[in-house]
N, C-alpha and C positions, 0 to 999 in steps of 0.2 A: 728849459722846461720841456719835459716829453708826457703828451698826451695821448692815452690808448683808451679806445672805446671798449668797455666792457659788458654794454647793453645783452651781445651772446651770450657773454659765460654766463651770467645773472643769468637771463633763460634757462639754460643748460641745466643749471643749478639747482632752480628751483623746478623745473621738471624730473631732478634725477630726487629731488626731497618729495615731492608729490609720487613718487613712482616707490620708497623707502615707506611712506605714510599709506599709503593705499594701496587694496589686495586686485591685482589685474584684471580677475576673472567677474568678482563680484561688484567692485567697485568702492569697496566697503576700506574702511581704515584697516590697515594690516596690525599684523600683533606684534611690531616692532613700533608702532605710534602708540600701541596701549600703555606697553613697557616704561616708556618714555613719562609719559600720563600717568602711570602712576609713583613715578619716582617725585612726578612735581603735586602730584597730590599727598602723598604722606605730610608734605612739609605744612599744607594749608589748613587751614581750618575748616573747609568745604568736608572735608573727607569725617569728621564727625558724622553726616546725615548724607551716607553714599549706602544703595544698594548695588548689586550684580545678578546678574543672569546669563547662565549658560545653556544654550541651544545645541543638541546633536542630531543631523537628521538620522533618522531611521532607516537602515536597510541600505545606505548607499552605495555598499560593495555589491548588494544582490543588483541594484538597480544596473550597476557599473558590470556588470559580468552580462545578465539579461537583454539590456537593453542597449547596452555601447555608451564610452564615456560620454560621448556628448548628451544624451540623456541623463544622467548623471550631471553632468556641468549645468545642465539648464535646471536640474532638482537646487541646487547649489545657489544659481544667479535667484529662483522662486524665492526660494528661504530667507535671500539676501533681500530681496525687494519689502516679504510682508515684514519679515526685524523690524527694517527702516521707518513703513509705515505704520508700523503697532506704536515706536515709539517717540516721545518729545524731539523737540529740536535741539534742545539740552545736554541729549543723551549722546554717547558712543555708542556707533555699533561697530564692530569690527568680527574679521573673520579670524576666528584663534590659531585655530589650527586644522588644515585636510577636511572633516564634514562637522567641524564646531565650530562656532561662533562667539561671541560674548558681548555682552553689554552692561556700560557704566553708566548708571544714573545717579548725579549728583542732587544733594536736596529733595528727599523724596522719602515718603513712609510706607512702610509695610503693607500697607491696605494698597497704597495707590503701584506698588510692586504688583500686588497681583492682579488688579485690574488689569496691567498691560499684560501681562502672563495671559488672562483670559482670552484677550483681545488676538494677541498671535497666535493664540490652540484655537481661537473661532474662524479665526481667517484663513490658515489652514486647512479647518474642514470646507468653509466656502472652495478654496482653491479647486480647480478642475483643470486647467492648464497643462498638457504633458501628458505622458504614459501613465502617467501613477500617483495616486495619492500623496502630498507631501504631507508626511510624519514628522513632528518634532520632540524628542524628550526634553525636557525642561526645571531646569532648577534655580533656584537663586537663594540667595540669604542678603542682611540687610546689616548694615554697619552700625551697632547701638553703642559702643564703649570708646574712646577714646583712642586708650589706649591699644583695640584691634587693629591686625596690619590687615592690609587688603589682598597680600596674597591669602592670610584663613579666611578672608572673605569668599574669595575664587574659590578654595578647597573646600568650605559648605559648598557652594552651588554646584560644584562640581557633583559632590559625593550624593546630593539631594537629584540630581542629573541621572547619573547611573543609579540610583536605586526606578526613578520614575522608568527610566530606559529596558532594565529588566521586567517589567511588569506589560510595557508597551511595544516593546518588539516583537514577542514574540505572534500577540495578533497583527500586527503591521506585515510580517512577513508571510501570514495570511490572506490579506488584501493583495502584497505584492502577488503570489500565486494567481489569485484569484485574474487579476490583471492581465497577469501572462497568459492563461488561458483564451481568457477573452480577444487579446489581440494574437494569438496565433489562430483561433476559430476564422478570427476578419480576413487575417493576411493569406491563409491556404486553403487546401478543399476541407480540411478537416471541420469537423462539427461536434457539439454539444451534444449531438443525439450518436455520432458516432461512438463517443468517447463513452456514454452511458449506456449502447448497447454491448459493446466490448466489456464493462464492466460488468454487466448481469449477465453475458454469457461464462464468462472467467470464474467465476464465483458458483458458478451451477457445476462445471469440468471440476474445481476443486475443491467444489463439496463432494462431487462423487469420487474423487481422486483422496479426500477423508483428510483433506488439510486440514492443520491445527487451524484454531480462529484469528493467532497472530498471522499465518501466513495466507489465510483468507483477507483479512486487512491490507495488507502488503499488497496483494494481488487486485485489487480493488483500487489502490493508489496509484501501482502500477499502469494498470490497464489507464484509466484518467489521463495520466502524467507521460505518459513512456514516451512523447513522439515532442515534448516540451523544449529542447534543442531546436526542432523546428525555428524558433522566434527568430533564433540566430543566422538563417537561411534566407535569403535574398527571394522574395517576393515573385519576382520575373519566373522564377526556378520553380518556387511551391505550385504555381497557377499554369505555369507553361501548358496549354491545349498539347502537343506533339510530344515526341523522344526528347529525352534530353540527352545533349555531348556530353561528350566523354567530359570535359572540365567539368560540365554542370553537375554531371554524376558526383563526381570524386568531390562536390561542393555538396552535395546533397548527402552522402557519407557520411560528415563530417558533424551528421546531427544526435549521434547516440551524445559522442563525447562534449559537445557542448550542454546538452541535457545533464552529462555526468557531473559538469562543473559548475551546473544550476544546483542542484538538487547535493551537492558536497556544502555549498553555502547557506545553504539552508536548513537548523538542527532537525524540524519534523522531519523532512525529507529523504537526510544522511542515509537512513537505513535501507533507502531504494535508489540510491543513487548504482550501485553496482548494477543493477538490475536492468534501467535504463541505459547503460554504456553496453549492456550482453543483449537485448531485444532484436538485433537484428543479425543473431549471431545462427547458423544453418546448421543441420544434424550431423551432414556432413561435411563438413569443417570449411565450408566455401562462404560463409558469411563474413561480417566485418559488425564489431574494426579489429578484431584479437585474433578472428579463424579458431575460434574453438569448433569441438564435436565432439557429439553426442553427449553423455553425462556431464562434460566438463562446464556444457553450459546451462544455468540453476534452473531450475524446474518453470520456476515462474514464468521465467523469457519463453520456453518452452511451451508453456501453457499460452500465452499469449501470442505467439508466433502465430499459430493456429487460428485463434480466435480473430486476428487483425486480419489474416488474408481473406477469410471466408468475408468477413465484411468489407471488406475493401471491393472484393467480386461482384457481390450479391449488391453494391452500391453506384449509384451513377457514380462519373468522374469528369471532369473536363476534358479528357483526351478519349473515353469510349463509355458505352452505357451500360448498364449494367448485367452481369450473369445471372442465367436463374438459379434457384437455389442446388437445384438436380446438377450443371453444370459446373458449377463452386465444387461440389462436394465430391464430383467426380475428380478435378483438378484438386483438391487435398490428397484424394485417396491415391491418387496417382504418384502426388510426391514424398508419400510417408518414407521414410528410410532415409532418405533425401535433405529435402527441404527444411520435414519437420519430425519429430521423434513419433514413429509409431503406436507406439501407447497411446498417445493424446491422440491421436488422430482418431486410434478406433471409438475412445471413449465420446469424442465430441462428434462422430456420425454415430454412436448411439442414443448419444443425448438428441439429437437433431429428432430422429427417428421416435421416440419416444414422446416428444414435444417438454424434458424437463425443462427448457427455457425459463416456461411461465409459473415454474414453481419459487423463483429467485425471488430474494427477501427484497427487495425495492428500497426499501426504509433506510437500507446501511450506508451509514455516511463515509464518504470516500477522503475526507479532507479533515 
């Protein structure tokens, strides 16, 4: 007789089925345990009185681009924890697929479906945890016929999912904005009053400048938004008191195009996203990231080239304090041709001289 201990493999085994069953990241049953589940449920009598729910977060590529995947992973592990605790003991939760979810509730009515539906869009909103608001679209359908298979069960919830989804993302990628701002005001020198003085200077240049009202809009978002890449910039770099090296430059660069790949993910935004990748492009073709000049780069950037340095001068900074305004505007004037397109220049020391500033409609919503 030969005796061989198998206590390991058993381990092994049943670690490599628990690792097959369950999603690594969130913890959650994976969607090859669902699979499974529902092949042994068609056969049962349970699956008469089974509902479903499908869960998609909201925005997780914006979050995933803005914030870096591990923000992203932690939106993901959020989502995974409130599922768990909205719902029974009863229930599956499991991760479906990338930023969905799903859940199988055995034995359960309609009514007591949307209870727990309530329950995860309340908790949700309590949530505060993280960079950003976790958003979930949500849908589910409820198994009333016998003869229904549970995949058309999935495909209601699904399709009741993506309809909620379109109605809800596109204010969710609102709040995201809104979010980003917020934390790039925290993380650098820039400010709230910065971004709304640029904005009521921009909009006075291209009134006088006889912009259409689309392209006054645009330049309003612009002005807000254009420095929005920042987020993506290492902290150390934004606040730095002193010079920054040459790395830290070429790191600091690198914020048009990150804003460009913001503001590409985002449908309101698409239409300024060129705009924000050209803002720190020069007249005379020594800007970045593309070295455009003169006409080739769009008006707006042009428009705002101007308006960002005069305030940036006229403002403290952590590395020096602030210019008067007589000194600003000598330093524009000096680099028209240059710097910044002479046109705008003359027009924004007449506007200065003039004081139309404080003729600017205040009221226009930039977002």
């Amino acid at each position: 007789m030969v005796f061989r201990d198998i206590t390991q493999d058993k381990v092994w085994q049943d670690q490599f089925t628990s690792l097959n069953w369950r999603d690594p990241l969130t913890g959650l049953y994976s969607r090859r345990f669902v699979e499974e589940e529902f092949t042994k449920w068609q056969v049962s009598s349970r699956v008469f009185s089974i509902a479903v729910i499908v869960a998609d977060i909201n925005g997780l590529k914006l979050v995933n681009d803005t914030f870096g995947v591990q923000e992203g992973d932690n939106l993901l592990k959020r989502a995974a924890r409130i599922l768990k605790e909205s719902c029974r003991r009863t229930d599956i939760v499991a991760r479906w697929d990338g930023d969905e979810f799903i859940i199988l509730l055995p034995r359960i009515t309609a009514r007591a479906v949307e209870k727990i539906v309530e329950r995860i869009k309340n908790r949700c909103l309590q949530e505060k945890e993280g960079e950003v608001q976790l958003s979930l679209a949500i849908g589910y359908a409820v198994k009333r016929k016998p003869l229904e298979s549970l995949n058309q069960i999935v495909k209601e919830a699904e399709e009741m999912m993506h309809r909620t989804k379109l109605v809800e993302e596109k204010s969710y990628r609102n709040t995201v904005v809104s979010s980003i701002l917020m934390t790039l005001f925290a993380k650098s020198t820039e400010t709230e009053e910065h971004a709304e003085r640029l904005k009521n200077y921009c909009l006075v240049i291209g009134k006088k400048m006889g912009l259409s009202s689309k392209q006054l809009d645009e330049l309003a978002l612009l002005a807000v938004l254009h420095d929005i890449g920042k987020i993506g910039i290492n902290e150390s770099i934004l606040r730095k008191p002193g010079p920054l090296t040459e790395g830290e430059w070429e790191e600091m660069k690198k914020h048009p195009e990150i804003g460009w790949r913001i503001a590409k993910g985002i449908s309101e935004l698409a239409h300024i996203a060129e705009y924000i990748l050209y803002h720190h492009e020069r007249w005379d073709g020594r800007g970045y990231p593309k070295g455009l000049k003169g006409e080739e780069i769009p008006l707006l950037c042009r428009i705002l080239a101007v308006v960002d340095a005069y305030d940036a001068m006229t403002s403290d900074r952590v590395y020096r304090k602030a210019m008067s305004k007589e000194k600003a505007l000598a330093e524009i004037k000096k680099n028209a041709g240059t710097q910044f397109d002479p046109q705008i220049v003359e027009n924004f020391i007449d506007l200065l001289a003039n004081e139309d500033a404080e003729k600017i409609d205040k009221t226009r919503p930039f977002i």
